[in-house]
DRENNUVEX-13185 format. One record per atom (N, C-alpha, C): x, y, z; residue in three letters. Coordinates in steps of 0.05 Angstrom, whole numbers, padded with zeros to 5 digits, always signed. Layout:
<atoms>
XYZALA/...
</atoms>
This chain:
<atoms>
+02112-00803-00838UNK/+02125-00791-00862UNK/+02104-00785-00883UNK/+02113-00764-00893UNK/+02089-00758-00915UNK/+02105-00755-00953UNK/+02079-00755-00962UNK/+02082-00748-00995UNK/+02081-00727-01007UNK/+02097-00720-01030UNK/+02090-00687-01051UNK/+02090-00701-01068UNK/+02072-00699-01082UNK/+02056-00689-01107UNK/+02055-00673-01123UNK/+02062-00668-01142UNK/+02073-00644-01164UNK/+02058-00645-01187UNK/+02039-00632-01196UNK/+02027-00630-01220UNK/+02036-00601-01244UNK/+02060-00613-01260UNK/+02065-00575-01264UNK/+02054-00578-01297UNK/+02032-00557-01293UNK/+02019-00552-01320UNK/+02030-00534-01337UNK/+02016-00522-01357UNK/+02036-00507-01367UNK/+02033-00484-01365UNK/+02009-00470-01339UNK/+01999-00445-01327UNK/+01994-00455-01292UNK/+01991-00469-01288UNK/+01984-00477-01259UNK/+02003-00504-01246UNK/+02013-00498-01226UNK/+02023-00514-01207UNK/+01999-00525-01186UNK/+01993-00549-01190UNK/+01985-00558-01169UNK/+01996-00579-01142UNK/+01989-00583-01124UNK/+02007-00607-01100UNK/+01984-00612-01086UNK/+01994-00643-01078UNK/+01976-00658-01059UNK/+01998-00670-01042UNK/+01984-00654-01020UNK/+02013-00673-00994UNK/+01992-00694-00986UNK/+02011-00722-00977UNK/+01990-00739-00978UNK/+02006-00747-00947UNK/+01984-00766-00926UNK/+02002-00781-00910UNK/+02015-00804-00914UNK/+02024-00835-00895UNK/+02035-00846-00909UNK/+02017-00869-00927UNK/+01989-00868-00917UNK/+01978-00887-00928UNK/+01963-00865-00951UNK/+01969-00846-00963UNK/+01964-00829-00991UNK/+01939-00818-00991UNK/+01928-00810-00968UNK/+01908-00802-00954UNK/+01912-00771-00962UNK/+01891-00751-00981UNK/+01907-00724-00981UNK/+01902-00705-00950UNK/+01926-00690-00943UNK/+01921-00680-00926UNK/+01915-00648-00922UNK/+01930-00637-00957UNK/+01941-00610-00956UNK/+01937-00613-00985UNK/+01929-00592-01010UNK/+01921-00597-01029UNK/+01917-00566-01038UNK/+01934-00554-01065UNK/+01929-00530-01066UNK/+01930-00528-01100UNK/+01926-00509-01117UNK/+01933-00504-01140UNK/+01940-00469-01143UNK/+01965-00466-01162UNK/+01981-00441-01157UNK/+01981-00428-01188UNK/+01973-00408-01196UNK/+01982-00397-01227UNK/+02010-00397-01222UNK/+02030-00407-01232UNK/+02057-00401-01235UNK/+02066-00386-01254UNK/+02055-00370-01274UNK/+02051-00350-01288UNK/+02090-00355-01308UNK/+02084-00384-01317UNK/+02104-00389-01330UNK/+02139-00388-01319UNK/+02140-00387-01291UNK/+02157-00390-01271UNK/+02163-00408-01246UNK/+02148-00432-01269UNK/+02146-00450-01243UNK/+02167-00461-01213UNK/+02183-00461-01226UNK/+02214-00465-01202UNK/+02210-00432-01181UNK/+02203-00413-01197UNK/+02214-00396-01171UNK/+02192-00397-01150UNK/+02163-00410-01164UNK/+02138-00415-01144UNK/+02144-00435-01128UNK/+02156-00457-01139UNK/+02166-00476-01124UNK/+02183-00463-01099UNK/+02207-00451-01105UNK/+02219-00448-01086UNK/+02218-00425-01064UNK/+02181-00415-01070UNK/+02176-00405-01042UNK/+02159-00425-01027UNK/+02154-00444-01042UNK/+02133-00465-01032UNK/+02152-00484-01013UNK/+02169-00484-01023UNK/+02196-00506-01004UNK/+02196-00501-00981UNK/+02201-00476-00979UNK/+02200-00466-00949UNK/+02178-00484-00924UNK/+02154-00477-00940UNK/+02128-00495-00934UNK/+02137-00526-00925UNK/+02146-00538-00944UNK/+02151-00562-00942UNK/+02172-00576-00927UNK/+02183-00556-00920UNK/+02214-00571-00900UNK/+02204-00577-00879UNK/+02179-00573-00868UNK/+02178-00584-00833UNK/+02161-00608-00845UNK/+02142-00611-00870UNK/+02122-00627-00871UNK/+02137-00666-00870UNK/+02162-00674-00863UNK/+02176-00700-00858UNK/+02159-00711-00890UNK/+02176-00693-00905UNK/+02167-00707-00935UNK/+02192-00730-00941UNK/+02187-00751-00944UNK/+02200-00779-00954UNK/+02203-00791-00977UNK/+02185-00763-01003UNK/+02183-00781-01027UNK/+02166-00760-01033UNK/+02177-00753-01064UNK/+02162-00733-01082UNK/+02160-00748-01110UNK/+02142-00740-01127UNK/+02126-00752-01141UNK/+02119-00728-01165UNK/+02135-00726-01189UNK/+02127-00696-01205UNK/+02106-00711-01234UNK/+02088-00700-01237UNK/+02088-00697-01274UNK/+02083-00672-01289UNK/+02101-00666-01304UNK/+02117-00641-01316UNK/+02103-00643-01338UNK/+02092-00622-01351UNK/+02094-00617-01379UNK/+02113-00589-01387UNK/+02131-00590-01376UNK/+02148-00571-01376UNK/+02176-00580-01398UNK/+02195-00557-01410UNK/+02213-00569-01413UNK/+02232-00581-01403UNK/+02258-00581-01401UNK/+02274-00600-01396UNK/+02286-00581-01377UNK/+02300-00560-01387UNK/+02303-00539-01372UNK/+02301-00536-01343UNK/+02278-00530-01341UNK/+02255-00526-01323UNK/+02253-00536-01306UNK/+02253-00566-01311UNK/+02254-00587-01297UNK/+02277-00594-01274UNK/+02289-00584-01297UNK/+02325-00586-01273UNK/+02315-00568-01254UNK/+02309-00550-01262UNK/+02307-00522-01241UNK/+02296-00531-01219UNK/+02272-00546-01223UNK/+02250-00557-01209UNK/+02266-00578-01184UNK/+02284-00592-01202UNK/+02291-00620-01187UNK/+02317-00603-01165UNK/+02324-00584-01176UNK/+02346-00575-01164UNK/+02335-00558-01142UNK/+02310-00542-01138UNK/+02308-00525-01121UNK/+02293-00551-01098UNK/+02276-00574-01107UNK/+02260-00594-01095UNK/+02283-00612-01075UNK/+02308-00614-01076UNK/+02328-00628-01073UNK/+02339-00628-01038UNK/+02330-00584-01035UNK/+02328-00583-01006UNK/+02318-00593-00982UNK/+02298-00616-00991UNK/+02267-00624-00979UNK/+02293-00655-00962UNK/+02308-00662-00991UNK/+02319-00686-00985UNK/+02301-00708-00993UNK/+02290-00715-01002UNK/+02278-00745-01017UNK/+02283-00750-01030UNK/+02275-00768-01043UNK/+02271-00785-01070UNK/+02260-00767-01090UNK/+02257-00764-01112UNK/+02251-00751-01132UNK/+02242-00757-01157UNK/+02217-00766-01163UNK/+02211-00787-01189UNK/+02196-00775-01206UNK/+02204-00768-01229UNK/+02196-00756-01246UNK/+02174-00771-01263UNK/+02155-00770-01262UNK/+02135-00787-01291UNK/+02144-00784-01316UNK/+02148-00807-01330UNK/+02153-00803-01366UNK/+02139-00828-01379UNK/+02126-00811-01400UNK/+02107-00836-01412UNK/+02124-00859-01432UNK/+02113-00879-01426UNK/+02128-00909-01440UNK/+02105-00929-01458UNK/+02119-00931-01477UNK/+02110-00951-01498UNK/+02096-00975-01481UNK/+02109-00984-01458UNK/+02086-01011-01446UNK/+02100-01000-01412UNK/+02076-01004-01389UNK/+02085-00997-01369UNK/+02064-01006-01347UNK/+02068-01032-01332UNK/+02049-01043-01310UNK/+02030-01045-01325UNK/+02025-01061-01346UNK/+02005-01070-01363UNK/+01988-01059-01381UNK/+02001-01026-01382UNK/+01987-01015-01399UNK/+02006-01007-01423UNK/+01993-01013-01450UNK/+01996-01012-01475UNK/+02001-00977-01490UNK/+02006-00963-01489UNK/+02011-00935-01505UNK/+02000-00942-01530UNK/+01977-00929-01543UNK/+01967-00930-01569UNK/+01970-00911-01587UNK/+01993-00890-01578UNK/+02009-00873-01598UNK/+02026-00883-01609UNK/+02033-00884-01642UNK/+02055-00893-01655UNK/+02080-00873-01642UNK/+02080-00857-01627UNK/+02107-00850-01626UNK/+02102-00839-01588UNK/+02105-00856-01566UNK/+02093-00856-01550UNK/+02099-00836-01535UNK/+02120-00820-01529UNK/+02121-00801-01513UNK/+02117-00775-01525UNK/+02099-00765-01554UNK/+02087-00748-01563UNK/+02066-00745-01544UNK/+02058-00774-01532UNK/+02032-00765-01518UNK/+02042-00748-01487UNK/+02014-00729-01479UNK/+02024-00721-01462UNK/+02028-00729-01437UNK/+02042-00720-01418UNK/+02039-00733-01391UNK/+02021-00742-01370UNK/+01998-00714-01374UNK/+01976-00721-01354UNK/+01956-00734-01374UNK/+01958-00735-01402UNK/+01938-00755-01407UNK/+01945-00784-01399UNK/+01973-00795-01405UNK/+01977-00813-01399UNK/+01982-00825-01372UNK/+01982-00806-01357UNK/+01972-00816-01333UNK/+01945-00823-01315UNK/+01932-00802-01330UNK/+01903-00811-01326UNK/+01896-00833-01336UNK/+01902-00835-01366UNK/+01901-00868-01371UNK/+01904-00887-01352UNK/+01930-00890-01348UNK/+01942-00906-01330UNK/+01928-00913-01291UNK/+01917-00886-01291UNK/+01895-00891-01260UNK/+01881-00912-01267UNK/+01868-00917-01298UNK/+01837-00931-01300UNK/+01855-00953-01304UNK/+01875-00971-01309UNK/+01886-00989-01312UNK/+01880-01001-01289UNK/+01880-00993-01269UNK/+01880-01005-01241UNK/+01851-01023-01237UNK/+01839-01008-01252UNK/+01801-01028-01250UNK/+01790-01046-01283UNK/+01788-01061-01282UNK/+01784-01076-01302UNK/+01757-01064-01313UNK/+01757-01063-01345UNK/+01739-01041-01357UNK/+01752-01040-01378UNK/+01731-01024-01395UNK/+01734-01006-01418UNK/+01724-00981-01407UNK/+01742-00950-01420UNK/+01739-00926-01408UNK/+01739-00908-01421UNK/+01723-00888-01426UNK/+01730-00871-01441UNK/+01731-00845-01430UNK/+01766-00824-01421UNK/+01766-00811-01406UNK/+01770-00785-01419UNK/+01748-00769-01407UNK/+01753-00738-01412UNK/+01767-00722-01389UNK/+01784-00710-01401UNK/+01797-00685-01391UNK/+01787-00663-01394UNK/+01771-00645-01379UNK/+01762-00617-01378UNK/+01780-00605-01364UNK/+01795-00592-01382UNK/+01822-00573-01367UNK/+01817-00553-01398UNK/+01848-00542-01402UNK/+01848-00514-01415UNK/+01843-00530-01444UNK/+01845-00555-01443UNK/+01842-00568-01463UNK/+01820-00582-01466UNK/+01798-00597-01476UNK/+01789-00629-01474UNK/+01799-00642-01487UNK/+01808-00660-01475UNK/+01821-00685-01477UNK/+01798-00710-01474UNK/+01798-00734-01494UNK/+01794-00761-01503UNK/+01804-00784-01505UNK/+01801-00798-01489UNK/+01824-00814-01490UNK/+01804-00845-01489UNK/+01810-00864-01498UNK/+01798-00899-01503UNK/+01818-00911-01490UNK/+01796-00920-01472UNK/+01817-00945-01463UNK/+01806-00977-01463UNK/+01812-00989-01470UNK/+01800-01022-01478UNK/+01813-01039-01454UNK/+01806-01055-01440UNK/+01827-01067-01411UNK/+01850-01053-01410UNK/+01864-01059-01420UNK/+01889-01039-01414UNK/+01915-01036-01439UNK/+01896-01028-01462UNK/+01909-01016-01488UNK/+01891-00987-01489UNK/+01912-00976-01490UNK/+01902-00945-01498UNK/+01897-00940-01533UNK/+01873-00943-01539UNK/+01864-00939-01570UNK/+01877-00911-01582UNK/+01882-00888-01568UNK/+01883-00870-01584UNK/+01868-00849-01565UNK/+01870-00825-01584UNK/+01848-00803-01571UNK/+01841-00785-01583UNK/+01833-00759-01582UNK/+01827-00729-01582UNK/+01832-00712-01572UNK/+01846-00689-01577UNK/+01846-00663-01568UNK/+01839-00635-01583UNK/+01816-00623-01557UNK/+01806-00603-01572UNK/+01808-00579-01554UNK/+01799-00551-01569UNK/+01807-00526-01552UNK/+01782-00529-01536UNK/+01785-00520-01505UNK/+01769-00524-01489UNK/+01746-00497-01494UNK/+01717-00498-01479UNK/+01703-00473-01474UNK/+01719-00451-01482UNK/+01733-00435-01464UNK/+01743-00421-01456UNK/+01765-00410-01486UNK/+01781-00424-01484UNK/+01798-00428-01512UNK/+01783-00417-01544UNK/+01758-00437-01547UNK/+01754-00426-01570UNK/+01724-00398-01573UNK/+01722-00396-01544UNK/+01708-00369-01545UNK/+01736-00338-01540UNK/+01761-00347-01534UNK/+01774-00329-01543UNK/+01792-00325-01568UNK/+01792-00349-01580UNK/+01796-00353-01606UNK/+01785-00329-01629UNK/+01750-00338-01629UNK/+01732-00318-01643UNK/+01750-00297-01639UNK/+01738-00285-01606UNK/+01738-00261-01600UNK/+01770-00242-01617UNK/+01786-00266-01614UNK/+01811-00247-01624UNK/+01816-00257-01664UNK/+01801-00268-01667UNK/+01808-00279-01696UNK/+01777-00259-01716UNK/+01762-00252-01700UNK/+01738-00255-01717UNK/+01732-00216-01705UNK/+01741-00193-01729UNK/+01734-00168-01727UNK/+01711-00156-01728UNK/+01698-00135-01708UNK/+01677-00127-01709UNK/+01655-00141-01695UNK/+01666-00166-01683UNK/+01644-00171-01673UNK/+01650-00180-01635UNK/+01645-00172-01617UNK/+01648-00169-01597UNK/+01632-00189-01580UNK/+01641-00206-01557UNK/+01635-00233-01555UNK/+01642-00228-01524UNK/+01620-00222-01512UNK/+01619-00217-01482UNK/+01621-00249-01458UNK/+01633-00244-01441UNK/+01638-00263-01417UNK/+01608-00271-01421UNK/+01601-00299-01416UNK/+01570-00309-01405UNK/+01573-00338-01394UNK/+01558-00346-01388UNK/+01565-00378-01372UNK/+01549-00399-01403UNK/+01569-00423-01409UNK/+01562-00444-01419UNK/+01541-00463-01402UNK/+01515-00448-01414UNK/+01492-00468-01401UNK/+01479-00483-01425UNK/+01461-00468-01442UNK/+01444-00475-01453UNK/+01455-00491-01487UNK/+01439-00499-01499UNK/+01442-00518-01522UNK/+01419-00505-01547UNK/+01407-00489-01535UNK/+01381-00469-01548UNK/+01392-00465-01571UNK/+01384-00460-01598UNK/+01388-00438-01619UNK/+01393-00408-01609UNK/+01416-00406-01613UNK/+01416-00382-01605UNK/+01412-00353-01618UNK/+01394-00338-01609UNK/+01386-00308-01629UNK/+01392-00288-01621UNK/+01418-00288-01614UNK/+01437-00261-01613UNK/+01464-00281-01619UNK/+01479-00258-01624UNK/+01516-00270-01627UNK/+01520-00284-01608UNK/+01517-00265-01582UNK/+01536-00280-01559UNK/+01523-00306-01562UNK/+01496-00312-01549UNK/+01483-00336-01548UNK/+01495-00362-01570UNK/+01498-00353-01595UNK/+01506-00369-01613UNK/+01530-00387-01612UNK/+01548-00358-01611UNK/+01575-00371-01599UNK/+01577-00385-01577UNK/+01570-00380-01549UNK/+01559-00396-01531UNK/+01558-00418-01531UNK/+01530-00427-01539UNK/+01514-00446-01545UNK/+01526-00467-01567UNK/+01538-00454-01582UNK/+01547-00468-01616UNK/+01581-00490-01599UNK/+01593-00470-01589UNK/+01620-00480-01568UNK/+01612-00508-01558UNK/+01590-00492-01544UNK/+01582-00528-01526UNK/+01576-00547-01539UNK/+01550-00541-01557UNK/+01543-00562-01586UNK/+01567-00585-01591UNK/+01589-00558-01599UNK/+01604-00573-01612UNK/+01624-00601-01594UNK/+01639-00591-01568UNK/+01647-00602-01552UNK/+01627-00629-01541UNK/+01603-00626-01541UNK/+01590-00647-01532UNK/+01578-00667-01558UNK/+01582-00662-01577UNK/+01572-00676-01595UNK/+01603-00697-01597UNK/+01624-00680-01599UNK/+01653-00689-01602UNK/+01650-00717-01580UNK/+01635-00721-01555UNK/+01636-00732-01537UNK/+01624-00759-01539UNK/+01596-00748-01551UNK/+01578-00763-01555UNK/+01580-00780-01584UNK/+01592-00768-01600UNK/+01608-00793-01624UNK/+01627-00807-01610UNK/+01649-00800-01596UNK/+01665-00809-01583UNK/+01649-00840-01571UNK/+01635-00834-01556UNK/+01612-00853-01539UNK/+01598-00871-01564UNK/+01587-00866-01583UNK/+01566-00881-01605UNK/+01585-00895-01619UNK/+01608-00894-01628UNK/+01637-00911-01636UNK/+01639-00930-01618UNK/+01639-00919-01579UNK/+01651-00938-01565UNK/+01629-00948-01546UNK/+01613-00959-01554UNK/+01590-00957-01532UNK/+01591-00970-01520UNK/+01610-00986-01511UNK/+01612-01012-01489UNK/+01633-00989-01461UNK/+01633-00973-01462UNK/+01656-00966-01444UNK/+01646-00945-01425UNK/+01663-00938-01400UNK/+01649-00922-01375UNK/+01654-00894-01377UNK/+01641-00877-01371UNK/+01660-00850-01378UNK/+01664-00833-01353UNK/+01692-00825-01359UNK/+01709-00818-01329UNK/+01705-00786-01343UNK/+01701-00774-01325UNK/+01696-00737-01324UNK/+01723-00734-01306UNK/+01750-00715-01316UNK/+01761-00700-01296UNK/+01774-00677-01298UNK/+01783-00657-01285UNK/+01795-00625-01291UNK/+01773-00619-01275UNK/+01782-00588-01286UNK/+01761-00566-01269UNK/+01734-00562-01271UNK/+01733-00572-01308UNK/+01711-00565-01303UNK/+01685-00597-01310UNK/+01697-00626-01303UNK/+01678-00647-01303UNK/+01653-00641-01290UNK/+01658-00626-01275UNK/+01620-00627-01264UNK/+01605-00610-01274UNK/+01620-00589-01288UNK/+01602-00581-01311UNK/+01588-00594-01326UNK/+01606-00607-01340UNK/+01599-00633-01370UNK/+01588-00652-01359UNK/+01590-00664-01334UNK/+01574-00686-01326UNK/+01540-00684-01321UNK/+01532-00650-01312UNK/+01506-00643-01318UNK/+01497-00651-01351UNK/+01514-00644-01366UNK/+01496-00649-01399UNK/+01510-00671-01403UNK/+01514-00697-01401UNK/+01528-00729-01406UNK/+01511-00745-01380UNK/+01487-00729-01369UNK/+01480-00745-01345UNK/+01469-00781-01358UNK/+01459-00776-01382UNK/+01456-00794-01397UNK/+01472-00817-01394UNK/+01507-00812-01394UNK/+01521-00841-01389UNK/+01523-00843-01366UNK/+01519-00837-01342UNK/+01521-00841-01324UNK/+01552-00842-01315UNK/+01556-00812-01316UNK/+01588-00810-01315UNK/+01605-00803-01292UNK/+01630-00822-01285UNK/+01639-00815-01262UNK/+01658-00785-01254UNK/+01659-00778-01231UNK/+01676-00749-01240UNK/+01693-00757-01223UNK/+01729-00762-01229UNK/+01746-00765-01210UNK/+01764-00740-01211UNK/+01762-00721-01199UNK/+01788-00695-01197UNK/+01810-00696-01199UNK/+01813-00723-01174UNK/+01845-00727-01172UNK/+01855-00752-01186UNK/+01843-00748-01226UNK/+01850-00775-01229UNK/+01882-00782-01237UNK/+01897-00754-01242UNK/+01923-00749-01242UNK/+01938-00756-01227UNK/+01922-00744-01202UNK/+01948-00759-01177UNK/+01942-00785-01176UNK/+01923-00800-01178UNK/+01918-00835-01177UNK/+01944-00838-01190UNK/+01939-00835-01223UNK/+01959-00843-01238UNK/+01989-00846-01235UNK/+01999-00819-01219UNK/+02020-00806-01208UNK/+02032-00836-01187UNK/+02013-00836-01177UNK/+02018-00856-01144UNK/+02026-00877-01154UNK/+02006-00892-01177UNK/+02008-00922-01187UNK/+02041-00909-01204UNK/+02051-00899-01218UNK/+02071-00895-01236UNK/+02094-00898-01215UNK/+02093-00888-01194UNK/+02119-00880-01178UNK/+02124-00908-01158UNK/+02103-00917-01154UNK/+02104-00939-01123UNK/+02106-00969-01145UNK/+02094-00965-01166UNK/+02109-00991-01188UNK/+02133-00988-01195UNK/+02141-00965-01198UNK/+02169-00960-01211UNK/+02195-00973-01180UNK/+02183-00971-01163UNK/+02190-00963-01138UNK/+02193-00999-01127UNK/+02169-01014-01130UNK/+02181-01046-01129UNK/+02196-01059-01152UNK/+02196-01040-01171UNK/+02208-01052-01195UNK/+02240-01056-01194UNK/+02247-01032-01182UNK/+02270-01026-01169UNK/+02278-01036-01148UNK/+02259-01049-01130UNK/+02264-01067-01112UNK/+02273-01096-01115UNK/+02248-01107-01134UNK/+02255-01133-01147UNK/+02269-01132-01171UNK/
</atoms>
């Protein structure tokens, strides 16, 4: 019998079919172009022969949506466990005053590093960067900022007359043209954000994950930083299979 995996972002669907010991076997990511259920439900099709026994979602979707989701997912026949973040949960502490403002996949990435004893400090390189402290297993708090990508189209659409061509985030140089500036000034800023982050917390490990950690792990080679991809689905697994003896005992 196997696992689904549901990661629904708020532009990309991703899934990890797993076997029974959570081994991935099948692993894809989908633009759902703000239609996530109807991607789902050509993907179902896919999934009816795979002897799925247990599905596993974390949504940043609305509520809506969600139904849609649980309702078209329902054909498969399993179990159905939705992730929702909680004030205290398998030993981890929520360090938002108002805990389910936080989001889902941050708090579940949190929740992966709970599993290893440590202090952590985890970046998210997705459409966002994300910051997150973790002390044994109290979540201090965090950061969120507009990713690369985000605030070089920001300029481009906020800032007239001046034209701000595609280039790759490499260098840290002074830069002596526009593009280079903006470029260069983007990353500045995002890595300095990282590296205070780190000089505040300097006892702690730093987890790289999203699309783009192995980017940022080239310029952070300094902490000696780990890059976990799938630190979502960790999280996902530990949230659903605790919830899952909890309900047992």
């Amino acid at each position: 019998m196997n696992q689904l995996w549901l990661d629904l972002g708020n532009t990309r669907l991703k899934y990890w079919l797993c076997d029974a010991q959570g081994q991935v076997i099948e692993h894809a990511a989908e633009l759902h172009l703000q239609s996530p259920a109807d991607l789902l439900l050509g993907l179902s099709a896919h999934f009816l022969h795979k002897n799925i026994n247990l599905i596993g979602i974390s949504s940043v979707l609305d509520q809506t949506t969600n139904q849609r989701i649980e309702k078209t997912l329902k054909r498969l026949k399993a179990p159905i466990y939705f992730a929702k973040v909680h004030a205290e949960y398998a030993g981890l502490i929520t360090g938002y005053d108002v805990p389910n403002q936080l989001g889902i996949d941050r708090w579940l990435q949190v929740l992966a590093m709970t599993q290893n004893r440590g202090n952590y400090c985890i970046i998210g390189c997705g459409t966002a960067l994300t910051i997150d402290l973790l002390e044994a297993k109290t979540h201090l708090g965090g950061y969120i900022l507009p990713s690369l990508y985000l605030q070089r189209d920001s300029l481009t659409q906020g800032t007239k007359g001046i034209k701000i061509p595609d280039q790759a985030f490499e260098s840290l140089a002074v830069g002596r043209n526009t593009s280079d500036a903006v470029h260069h000034g983007i990353l500045l800023g995002l890595l300095g954000a990282i590296h205070q982050s780190l000089k505040t917390h300097p006892d702690v490990q730093l987890i790289l994950t999203g699309g783009d950690a192995p980017f940022f792990a080239k310029h952070l080679s300094r902490y000696q930083p780990i890059v976990e991809s799938d630190l979502l689905l960790i999280g996902l697994q530990h949230y659903v299979f605790y919830q899952i003896d909890q309900d047992i005992f």
